[in-house]
C-alpha positions, 0 to 999 in steps of 0.5 A, spaced: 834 917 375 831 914 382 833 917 388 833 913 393 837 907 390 833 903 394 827 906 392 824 899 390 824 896 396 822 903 400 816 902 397 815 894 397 815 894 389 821 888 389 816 884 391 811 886 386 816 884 381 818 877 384 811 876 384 811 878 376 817 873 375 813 868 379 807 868 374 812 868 368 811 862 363 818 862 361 826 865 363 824 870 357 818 874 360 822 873 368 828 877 363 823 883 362 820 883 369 828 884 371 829 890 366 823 893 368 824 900 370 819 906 372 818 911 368 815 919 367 813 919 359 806 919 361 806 917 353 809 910 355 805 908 362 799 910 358 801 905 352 805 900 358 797 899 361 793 899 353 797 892 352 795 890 359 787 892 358 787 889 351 791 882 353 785 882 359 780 883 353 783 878 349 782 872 354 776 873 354 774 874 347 779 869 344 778 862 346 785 858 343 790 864 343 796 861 344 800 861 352 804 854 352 811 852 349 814 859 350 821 856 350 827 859 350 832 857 345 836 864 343 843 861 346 841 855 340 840 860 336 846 864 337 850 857 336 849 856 330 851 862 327 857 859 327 859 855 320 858 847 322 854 847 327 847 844 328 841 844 332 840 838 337 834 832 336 830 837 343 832 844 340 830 843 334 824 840 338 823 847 342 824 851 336 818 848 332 813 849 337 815 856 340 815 859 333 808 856 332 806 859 338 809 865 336 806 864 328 799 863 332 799 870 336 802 875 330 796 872 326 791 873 331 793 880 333 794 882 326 787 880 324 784 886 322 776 887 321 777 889 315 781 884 312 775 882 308 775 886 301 770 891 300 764 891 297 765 898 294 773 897 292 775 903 296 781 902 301 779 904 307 784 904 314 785 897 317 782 897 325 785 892 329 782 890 335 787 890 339 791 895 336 797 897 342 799 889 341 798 889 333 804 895 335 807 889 338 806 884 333 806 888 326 814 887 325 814 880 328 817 876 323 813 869 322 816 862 319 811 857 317 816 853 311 821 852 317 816 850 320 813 845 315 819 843 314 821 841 321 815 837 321 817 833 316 823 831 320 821 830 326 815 826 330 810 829 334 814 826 340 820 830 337 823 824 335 826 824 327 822 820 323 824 814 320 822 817 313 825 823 314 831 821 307 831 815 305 837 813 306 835 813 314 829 810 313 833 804 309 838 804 315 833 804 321 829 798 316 836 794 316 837 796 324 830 794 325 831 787 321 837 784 324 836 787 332 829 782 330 834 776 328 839 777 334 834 777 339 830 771 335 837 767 336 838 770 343 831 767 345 833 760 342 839 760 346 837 762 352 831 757 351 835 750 350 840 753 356 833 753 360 831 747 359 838 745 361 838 748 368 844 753 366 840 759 367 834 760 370 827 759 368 826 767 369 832 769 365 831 774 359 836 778 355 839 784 357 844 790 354 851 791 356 854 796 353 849 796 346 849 788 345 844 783 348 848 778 352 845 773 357 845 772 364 850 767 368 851 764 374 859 764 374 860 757 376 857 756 369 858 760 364 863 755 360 856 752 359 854 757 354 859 759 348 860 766 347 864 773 350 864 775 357 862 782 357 860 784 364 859 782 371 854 784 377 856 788 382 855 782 387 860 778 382 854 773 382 852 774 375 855 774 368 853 776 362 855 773 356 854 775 348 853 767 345 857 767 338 852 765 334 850 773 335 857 777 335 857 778 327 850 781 328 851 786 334 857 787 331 853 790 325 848 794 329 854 797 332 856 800 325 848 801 323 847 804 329 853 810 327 851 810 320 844 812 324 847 817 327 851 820 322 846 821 318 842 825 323 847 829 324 847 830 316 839 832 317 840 836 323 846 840 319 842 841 313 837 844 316 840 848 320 844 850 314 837 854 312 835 857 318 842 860 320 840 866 315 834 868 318 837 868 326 836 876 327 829 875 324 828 869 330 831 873 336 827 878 334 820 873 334 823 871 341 823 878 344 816 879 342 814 872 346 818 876 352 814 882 352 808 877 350 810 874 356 810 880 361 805 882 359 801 876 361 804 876 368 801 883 369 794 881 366 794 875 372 797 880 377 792 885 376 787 880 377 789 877 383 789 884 386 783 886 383 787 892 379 784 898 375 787 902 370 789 909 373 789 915 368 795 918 367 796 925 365 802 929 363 802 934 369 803 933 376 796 932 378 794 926 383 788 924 385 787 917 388 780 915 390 779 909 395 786 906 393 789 899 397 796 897 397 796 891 393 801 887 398 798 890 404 791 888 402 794 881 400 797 880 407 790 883 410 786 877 406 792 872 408 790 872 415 782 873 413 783 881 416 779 884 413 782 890 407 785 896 408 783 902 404 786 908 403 783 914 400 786 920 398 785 926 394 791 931 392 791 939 390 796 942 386 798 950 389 794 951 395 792 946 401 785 944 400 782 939 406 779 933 405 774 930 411 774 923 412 770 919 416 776 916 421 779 919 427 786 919 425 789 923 420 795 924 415 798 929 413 804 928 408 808 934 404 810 932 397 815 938 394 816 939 387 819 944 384 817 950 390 809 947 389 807 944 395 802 938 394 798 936 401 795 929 401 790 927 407 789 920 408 784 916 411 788 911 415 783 904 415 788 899 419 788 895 425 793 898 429 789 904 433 790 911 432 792 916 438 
């Protein structure tokens, strides 16, 4: 339990934790900054600042390791665990690249250097070299056929292809063939009506609710055989659908629902094989979270040029030459130079600590009748009295 409950803004860390969520990739990592609580197992501050050690290293040492596409697609996920339903063209889309995202980290962090066979037969302990993410990676289930799969649906502009079955590419082949024929038709029209003085010399074909009609002035339209579908806003333009080309945008309105039933046909199917493996999926997205997170620690540190403190489990503080993060940003925003603040701590008895400033602090900490005496050095810009 934290006492006070406004304990985070006393102390300014909620606006640590609005910076985190700034530098997340995505609404799963900005999740985890807002769970994010203090904790007093020193066991699990010293694991919380290996993963942020190690992703640091792992920048510099690996080129190609994965940070885009970290999609949230976990609401589609839960979706489709209902019978019947399907994965949307887009969803399906982010599911593919996430999964391969998420598929190029496990394999990273799981390599070990010992992956290779020994020449001596002798199995020996694998050592990874970034074992506190290994911890994180090592249950993390991938799914390279689902993702095989998807790319035989789908295009690499997330459309689904042509040849995705057979019957889609024999429809989108006969949709193809008679737009040609209807818009080869137009064209005619519309030139022998040009060259009438009907419709204008700059006049070309246009789609009203899905079929190609022409441009008309009203006054002329009886000109030219056909429905009218449309008017302008102005009343000043007509657009009619000559006859010779009903029939065949009738036929592409049926082609067109034919292509879509059959790709809702294709979505459903394989949609059909990954709702068993939904607990599995969510699981893998929870790891791109805490992948998330601790990313956007890794950058913060950065930003405040942060080493990692070394955490005991015994109330010992000892902090030397410690700067307040937001302080010290605040200072540089307004080309000041940085705050510093030193300190150093006994347990059990007061010890002083000389330091080279004219102003002193003393500040008592009480825990468990033992009296913890802190002497500050105050390097600020406000002067001392």
């Amino acid at each position: 339990m934290i006492y006070p409950d406004n304990f985070e803004n006393k102390i300014g860390f909620n606006e640590i934790r609005k910076m985190l969520r700034e530098r997340c990739l995505s609404p799963l990592g900005k999740e985890q900054v807002d769970k994010m609580a203090f904790s007093s197992d020193a066991e699990q501050v010293n694991e919380w600042l290996m993963q942020v050690r190690e992703f640091r290293r792992l920048m510099e040492e690996v080129e190609d390791f994965p940070l885009q596409y970290f999609y949230d697609v976990r609401e589609s996920i839960l979706r489709i665990r209902v019978e019947n339903s399907h994965l949307e063209e887009d969803e399906l889309f982010d599911l593919r690249r996430s999964l391969s995202t998420i598929a190029d980290m496990v394999k990273i962090l799981n390599h070990s250097d010992d992956d290779d066979e020994p020449e001596d037969g002798w199995k020996r302990e694998k050592k990874y070299p970034y074992p506190a993410l290994h911890r994180l990676s090592q249950d993390v289930v991938t799914f390279p056929q689902l993702i095989q799969r998807i790319d035989q649906i789908l295009d690499k502009f997330g459309k689904i292809r042509d040849n995705a079955t057979p019957e889609l590419l024999q429809i989108r082949r006969e949709l193809a063939k008679t737009e040609g024929s209807i818009s080869r038709t137009l064209y005619s029209i519309l030139r022998s009506a040009q060259s009438e003085g009907i419709v204008e010399k700059d006049v070309t074909p246009t789609l009203r609710d899905g079929r190609l009609v022409i441009p008309v002035i009203p006054t002329l339209k009886r000109k030219i055989k056909g429905i009218v579908h449309d008017e302008s806003a102005t009343g000043k333009t007509v657009f009619i659908e000559p006859t010779e080309v009903v029939e065949a945008n009738n036929r592409v309105r049926e082609l067109e629902g034919e292509e879509r039933k059959e790709m809702i046909r294709i979505l459903t199917d394989f949609t059909n094989k990954v709702r068993p493996y939904s607990k599995e999926i969510l699981d893998s997205y929870r790891f791109l979270a805490i992948i998330d997170l601790i990313q956007a620690k890794q950058k913060l540190a950065d930003i405040f040029k942060a080493i990692e403190p070394e955490v005991e489990d015994h109330p010992h503080i000892d902090w030397t030459r410690a700067i307040h993060p937001l302080l010290q940003l605040s200072l540089q925003q307004k080309k000041r130079e940085s705050s510093s603040v030193g300190y150093h701590a006994y347990t059990g008895q007061t010890h002083s600590y000389h330091l080279r400033s004219k102003c002193r602090r003393q500040i008592c900490l009480s825990e468990n009748r033992r009296i913890i005496t802190v002497y500050a050095a105050m390097r600020f810009e406000h002067p001392c009295k």
